[in-house]
NUFIKOL-601080 format. One line per field, with one value per atom (N, C-alpha, C, O, CB): atom name; residue number from 1; z, x, y; residue in one letter. Coordinates in steps of 0.02 Angstrom, whole numbers. Each point is the difference from the previous one (the first is absolute). Last residue first. Glycine has a CB too. Example, Ala and Ser with C-alpha at 12.3 -4.5 7.8 and 13.67 -1.06 7.14 Angstrom:
! residues 2
atomo = c(N CA C O CB N CA C O CB) .
num = c(2 2 2 2 2 1 1 1 1 1) .
Z = c(354 3 37 8 -116 104 0 0 33 29) .
X = c(642 42 -39 25 34 -44 -45 45 52 -147) .
Y = c(-112 59 55 55 -87 -254 59 60 -1 -58) .
residuo = c(S S S S S A A A A A) .
END
This chain:
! residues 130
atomo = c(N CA C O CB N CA C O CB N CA C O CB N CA C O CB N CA C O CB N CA C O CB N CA C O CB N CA C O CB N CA C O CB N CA C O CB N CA C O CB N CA C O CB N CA C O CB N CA C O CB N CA C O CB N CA C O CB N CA C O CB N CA C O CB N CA C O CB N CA C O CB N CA C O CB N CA C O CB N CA C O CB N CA C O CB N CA C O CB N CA C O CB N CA C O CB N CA C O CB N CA C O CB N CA C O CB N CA C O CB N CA C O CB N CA C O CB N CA C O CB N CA C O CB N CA C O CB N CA C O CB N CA C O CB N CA C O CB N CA C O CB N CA C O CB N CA C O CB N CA C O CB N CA C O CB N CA C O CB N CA C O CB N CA C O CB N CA C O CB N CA C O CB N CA C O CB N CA C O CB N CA C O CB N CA C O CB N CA C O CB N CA C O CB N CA C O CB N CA C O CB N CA C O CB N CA C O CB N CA C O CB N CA C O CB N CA C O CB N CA C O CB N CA C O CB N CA C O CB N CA C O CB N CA C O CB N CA C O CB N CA C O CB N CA C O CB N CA C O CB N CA C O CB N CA C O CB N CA C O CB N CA C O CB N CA C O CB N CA C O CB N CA C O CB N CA C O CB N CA C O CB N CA C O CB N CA C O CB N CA C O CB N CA C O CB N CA C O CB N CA C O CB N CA C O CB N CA C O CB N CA C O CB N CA C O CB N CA C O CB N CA C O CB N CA C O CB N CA C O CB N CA C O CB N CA C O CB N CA C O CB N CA C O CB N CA C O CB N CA C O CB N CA C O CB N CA C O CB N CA C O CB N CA C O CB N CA C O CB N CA C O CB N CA C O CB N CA C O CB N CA C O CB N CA C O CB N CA C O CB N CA C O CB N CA C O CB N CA C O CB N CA C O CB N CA C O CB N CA C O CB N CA C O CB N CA C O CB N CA C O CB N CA C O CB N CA C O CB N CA C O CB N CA C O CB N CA C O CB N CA C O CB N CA C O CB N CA C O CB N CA C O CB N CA C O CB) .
num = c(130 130 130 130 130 129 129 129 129 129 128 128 128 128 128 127 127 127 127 127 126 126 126 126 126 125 125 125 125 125 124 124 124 124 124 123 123 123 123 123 122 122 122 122 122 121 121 121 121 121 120 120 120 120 120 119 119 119 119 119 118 118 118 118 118 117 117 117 117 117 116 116 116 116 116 115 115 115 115 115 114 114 114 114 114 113 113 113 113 113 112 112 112 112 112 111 111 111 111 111 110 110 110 110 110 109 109 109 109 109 108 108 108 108 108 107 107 107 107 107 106 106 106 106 106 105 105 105 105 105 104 104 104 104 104 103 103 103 103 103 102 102 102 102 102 101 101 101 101 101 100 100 100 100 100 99 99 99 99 99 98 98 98 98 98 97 97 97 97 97 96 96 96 96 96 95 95 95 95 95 94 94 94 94 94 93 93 93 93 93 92 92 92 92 92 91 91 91 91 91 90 90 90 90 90 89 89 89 89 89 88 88 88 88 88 87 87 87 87 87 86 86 86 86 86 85 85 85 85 85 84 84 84 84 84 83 83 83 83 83 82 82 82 82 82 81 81 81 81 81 80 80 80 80 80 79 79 79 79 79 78 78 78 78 78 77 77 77 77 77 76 76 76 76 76 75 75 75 75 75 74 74 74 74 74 73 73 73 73 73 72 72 72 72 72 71 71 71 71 71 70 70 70 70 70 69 69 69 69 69 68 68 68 68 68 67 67 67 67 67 66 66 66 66 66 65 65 65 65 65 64 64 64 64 64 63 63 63 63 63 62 62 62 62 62 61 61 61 61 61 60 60 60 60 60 59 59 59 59 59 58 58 58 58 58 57 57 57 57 57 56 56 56 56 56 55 55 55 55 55 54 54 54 54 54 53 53 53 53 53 52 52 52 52 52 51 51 51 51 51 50 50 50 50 50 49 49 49 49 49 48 48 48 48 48 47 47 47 47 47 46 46 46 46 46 45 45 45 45 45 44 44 44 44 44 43 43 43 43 43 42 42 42 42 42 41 41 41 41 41 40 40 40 40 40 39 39 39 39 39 38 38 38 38 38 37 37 37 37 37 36 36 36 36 36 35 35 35 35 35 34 34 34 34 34 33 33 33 33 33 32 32 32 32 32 31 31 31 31 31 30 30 30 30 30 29 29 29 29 29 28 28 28 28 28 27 27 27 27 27 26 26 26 26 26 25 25 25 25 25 24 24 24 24 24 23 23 23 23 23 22 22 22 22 22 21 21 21 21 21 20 20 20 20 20 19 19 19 19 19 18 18 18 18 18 17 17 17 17 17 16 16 16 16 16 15 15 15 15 15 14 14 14 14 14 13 13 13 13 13 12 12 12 12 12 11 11 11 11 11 10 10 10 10 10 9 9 9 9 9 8 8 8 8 8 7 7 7 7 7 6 6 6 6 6 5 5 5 5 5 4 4 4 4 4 3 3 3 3 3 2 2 2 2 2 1 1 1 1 1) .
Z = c(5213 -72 -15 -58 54 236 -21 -79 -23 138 21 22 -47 -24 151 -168 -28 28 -35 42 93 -58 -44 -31 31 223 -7 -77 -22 143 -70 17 0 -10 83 -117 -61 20 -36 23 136 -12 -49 -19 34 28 81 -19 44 84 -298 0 67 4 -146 7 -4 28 -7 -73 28 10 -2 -20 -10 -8 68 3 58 -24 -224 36 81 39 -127 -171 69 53 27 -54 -262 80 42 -6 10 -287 52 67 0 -92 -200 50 73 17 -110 -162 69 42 18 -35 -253 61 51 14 -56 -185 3 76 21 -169 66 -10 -14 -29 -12 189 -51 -25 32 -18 163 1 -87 -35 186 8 -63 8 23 -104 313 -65 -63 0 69 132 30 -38 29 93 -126 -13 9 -6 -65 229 -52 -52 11 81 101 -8 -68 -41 125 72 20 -1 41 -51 -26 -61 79 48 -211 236 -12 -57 -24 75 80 35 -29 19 38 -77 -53 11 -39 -38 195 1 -55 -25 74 22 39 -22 -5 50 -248 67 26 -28 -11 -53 -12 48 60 -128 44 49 -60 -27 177 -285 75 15 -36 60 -246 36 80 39 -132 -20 -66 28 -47 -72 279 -27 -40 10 81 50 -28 -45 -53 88 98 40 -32 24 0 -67 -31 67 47 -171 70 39 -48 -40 207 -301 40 41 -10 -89 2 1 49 60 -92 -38 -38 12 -36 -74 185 61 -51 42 45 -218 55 49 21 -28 -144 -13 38 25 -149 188 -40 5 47 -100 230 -45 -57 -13 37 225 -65 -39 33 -50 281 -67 -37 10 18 212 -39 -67 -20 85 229 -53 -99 -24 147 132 -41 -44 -23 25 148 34 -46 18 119 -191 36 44 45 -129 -39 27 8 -3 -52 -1 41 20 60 -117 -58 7 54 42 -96 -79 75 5 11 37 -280 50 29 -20 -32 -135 39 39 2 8 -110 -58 14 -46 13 214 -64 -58 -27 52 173 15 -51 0 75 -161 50 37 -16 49 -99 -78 29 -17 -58 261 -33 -81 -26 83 70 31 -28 -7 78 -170 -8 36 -30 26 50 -53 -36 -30 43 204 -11 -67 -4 74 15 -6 -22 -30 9 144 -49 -7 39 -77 202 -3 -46 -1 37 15 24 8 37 24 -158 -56 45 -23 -53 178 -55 -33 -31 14 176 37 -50 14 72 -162 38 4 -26 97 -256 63 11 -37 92 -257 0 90 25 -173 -117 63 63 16 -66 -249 60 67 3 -77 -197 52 55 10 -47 -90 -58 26 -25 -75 234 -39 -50 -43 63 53 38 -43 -50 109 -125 -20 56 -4 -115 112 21 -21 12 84 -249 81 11 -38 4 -170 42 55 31 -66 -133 -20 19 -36 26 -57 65 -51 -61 131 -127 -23 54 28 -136 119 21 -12 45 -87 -139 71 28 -21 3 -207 27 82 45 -145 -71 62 5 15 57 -303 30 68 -12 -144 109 -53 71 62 -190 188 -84 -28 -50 54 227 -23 -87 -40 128 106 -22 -46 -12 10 229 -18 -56 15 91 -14 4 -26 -57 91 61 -47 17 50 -55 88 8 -74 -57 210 -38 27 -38 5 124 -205 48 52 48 -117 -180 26 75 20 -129 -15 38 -1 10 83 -254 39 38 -36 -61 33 -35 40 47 -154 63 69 -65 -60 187 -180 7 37 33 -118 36 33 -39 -34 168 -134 -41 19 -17 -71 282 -60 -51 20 58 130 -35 -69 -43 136 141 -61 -58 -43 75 236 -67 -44 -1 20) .
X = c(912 13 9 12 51 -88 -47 -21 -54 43 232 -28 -67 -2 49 49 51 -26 6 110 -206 -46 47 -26 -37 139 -87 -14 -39 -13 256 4 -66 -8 101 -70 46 -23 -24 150 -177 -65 20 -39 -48 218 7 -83 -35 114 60 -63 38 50 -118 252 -58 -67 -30 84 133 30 -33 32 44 -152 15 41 18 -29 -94 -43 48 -3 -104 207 16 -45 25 112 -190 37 11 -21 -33 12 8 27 44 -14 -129 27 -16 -59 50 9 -8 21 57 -78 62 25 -39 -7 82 -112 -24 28 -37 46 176 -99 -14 34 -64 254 -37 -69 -48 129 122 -60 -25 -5 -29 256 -31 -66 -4 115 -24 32 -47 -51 114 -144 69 37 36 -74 -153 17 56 46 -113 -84 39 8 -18 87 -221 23 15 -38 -34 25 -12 24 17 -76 73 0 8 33 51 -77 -64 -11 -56 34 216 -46 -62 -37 97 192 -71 -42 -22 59 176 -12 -51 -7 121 -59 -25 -26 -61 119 -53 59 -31 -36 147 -278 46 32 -12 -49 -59 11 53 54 -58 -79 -6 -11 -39 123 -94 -7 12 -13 -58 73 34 -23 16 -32 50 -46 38 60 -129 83 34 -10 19 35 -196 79 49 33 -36 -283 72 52 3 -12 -290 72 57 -8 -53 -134 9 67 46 -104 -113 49 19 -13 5 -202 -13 99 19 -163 62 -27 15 11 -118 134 57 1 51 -53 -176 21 55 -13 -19 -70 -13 39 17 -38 -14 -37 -16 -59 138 24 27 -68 -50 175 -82 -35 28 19 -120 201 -5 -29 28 65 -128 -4 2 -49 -67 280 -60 -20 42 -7 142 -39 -71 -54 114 163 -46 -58 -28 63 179 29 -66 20 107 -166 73 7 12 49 -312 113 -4 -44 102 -248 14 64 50 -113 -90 59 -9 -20 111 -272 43 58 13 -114 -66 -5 65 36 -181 57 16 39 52 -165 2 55 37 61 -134 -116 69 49 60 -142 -132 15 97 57 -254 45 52 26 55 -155 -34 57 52 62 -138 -159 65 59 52 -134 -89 24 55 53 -153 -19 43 35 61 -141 4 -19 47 53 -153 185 -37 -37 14 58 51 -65 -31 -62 100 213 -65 -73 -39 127 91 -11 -62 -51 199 -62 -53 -1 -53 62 158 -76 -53 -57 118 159 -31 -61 -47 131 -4 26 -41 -45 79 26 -74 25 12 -87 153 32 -46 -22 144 -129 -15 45 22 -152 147 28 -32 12 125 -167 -24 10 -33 70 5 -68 -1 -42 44 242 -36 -83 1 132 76 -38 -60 -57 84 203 -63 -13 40 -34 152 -4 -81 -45 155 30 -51 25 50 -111 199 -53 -50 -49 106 235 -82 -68 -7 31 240 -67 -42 -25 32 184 4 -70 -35 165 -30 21 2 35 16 -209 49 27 -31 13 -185 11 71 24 -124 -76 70 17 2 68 -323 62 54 0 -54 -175 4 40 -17 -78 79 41 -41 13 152 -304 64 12 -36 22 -121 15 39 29 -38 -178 74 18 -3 40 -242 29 68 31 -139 59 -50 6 9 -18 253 -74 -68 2 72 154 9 -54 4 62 -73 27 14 1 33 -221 64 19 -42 6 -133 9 68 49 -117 3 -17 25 38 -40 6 -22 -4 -13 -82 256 -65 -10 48 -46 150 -1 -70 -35 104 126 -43 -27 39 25 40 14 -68 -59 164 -106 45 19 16 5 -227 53 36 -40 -9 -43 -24 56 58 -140) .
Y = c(-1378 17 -79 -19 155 -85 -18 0 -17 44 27 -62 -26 -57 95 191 -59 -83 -51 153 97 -8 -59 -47 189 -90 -25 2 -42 101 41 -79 -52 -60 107 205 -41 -77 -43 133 129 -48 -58 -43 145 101 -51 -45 -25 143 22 -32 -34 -35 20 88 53 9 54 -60 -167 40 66 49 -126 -147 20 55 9 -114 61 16 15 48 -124 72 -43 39 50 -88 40 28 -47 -58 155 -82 -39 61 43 -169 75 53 -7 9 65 -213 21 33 -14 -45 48 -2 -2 60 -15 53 -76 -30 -44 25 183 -2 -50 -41 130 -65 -2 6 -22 -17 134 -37 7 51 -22 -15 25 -39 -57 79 39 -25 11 35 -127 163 0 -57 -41 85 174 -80 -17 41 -50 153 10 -87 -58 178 55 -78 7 25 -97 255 -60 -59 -42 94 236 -71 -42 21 10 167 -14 -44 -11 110 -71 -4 -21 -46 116 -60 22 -24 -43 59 -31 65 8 56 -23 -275 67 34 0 3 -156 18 44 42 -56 -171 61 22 -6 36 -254 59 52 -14 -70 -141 3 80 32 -145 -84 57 6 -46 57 -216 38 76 36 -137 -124 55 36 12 -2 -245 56 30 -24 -12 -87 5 56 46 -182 177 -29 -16 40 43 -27 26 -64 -47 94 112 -73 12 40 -127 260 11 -73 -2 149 -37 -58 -22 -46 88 172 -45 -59 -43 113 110 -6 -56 -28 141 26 -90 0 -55 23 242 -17 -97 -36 193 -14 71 -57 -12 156 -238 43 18 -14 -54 26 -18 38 58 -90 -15 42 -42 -51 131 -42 -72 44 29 -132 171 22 -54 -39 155 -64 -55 5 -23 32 87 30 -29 32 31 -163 56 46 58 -74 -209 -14 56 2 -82 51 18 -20 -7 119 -238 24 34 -34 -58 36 -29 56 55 -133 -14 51 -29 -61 128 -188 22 57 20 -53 -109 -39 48 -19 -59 179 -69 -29 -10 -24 174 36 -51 -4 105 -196 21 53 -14 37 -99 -77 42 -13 -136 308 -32 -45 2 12 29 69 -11 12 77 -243 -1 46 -11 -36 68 -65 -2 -3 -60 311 -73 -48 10 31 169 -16 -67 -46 123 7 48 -21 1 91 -150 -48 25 -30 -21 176 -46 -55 -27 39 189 3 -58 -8 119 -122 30 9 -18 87 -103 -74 11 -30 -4 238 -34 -65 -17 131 -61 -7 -8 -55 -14 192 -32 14 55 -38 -10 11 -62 -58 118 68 -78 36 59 -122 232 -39 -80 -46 147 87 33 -43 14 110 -142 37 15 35 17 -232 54 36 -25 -38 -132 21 74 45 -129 -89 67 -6 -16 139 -290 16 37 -20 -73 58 -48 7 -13 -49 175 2 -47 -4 178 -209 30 3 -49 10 -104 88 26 23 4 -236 30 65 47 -126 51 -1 -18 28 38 -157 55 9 -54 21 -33 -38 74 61 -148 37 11 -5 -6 105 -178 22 43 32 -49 -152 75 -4 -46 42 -108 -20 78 48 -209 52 53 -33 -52 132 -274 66 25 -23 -1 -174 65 13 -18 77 -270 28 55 -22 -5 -58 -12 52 61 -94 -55 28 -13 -39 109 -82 -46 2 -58 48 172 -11 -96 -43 174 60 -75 -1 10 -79 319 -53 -53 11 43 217 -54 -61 7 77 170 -63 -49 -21 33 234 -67 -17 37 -21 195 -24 -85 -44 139 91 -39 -23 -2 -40 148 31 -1 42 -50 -70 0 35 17 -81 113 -6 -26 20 73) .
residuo = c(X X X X X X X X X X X X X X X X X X X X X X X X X X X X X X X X X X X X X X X X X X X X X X X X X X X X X X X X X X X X X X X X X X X X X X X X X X X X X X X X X X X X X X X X X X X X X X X X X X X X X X X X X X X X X X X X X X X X X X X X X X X X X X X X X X X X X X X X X X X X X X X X X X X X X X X X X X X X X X X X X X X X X X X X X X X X X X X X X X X X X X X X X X X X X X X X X X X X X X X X X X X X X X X X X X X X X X X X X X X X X X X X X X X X X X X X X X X X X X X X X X X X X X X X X X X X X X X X X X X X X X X X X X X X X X X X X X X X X X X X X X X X X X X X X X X X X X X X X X X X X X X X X X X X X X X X X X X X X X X X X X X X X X X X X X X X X X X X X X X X X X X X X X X X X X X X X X X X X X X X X X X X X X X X X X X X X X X X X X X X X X X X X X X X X X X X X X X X X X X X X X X X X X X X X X X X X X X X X X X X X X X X X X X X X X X X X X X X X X X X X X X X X X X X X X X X X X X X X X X X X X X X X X X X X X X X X X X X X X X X X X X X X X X X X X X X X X X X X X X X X X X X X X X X X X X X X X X X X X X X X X X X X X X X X X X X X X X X X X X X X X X X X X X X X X X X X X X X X X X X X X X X X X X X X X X X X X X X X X X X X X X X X X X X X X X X X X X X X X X X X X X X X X X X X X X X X X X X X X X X X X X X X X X X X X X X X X X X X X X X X X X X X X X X X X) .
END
């Protein structure tokens, strides 16, 4: 879930995207996964579902790297464009349950950017067809 004060709107990037509605400090947590509000959709269930619910999770979700799980976010998070070099990333280790920090000053009005491959073993398929 998001942390921060955000909005969706037109991406230069691609399509929609996340942007900051106020100034983020470096560090600031941005997004963790929220247990009962982000769902996490094992393989086995996600191919149960219909087609459509599928491609909306492919698309809309990412595949970890660290459970093999397809994780949906709760809220606008999914509108989150990839970057080479991303104004957010990984939080250190030992804080497990912040995710993704900012990792310089981010301005409001700012796009708010990840590096898919560093989270998403599905990075390379969806970066091909974006």
């Amino acid at each position: 879930m998001i942390l921060i004060p955000t909005r969706v709107g037109p991406s230069a990037i691609h399509g929609n995207g996340l942007f900051a509605a106020a100034d983020i400090p470096p560090g600031t947590p941005v997004w963790r996964h929220q247990p009962g509000f982000d769902q996490v959709i094992p393989p086995e269930v996600l191919g149960s579902l219909p087609e459509a619910a599928q491609a909306h999770v492919r698309w809309f979700g990412f595949l970890s790297t660290e459970d093999g799980g397809w994780h949906l976010s709760g809220d606008h998070a999914c509108f989150m464009n990839h970057s080479d070099a991303p104004n957010t990333g990984e939080s250190a280790p030992t804080e497990r349950d912040v995710i993704t920090v900012a990792l310089r000053p981010i301005r409001a009005g700012e796009e708010l950017t990840c590096d898919y491959r560093a989270f998403d073993t599905a990075a390379e398929a969806k970066l091909r067809t974006a």
